[in-house]
Phi, psi and omega in degrees: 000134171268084189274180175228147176265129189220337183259158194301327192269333149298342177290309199315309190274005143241356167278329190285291191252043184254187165237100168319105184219139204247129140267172185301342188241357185175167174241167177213124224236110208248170162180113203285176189214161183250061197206157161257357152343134184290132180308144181238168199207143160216152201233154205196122176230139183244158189272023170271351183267287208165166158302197195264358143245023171266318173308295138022263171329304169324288183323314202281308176299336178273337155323280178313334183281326155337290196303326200286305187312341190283326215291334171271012166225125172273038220229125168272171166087323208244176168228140184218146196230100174266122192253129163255171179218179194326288211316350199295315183313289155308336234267170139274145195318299170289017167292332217270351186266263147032294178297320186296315164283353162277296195282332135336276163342317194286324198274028154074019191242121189268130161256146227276358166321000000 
């Protein structure tokens, strides 16, 4: 199970002490906790991506993409923060299933795939 990060001092307290790995299609900003609490994931487009309904848009594809990958993760302890970019918009869909999951990988997180 998968919560969401929804207040500003938690988006932080993983950009200040998580680890950062960046792809073509998004960035992904991890940070393991010393808990067994079920993982929260929060997503962030900055305007520098497009107006609000490019951002919008952005959000809801890093939404789905989140959801197909959760079904295959199985990991307690962590917070995760998805940043979208231009390329998130155009890019494909399975490009953008693919970076997430390369980068979950580089961050030491195994899925049951």
């Amino acid at each position: 199970m998968i919560l969401r990060l929804k207040k500003r001092i938690q988006f932080l307290n993983v950009a200040v002490n998580g680890r950062k790995i960046p792809t073509s299609g998004l960035v992904l900003q991890i940070l393991h906790r010393n808990d067994n609490e079920p993982s929260r994931v929060g997503f962030t487009v900055t305007k520098r991506v497009g107006n609000a309904v490019v951002r919008n848009r952005v959000k809801r594809r890093l939404r789905a993409v989140m959801q197909e990958v959760a079904k295959d993760f199985s990991y307690n302890g962590i917070d995760m923060v998805m940043i979208g970019r231009k390329t998130t918009f155009s890019r494909p869909y399975q490009a953008i299933v693919k970076d997430l999951v390369y980068a979950l990988r580089k961050a030491g997180i195994v899925l049951n795939k």
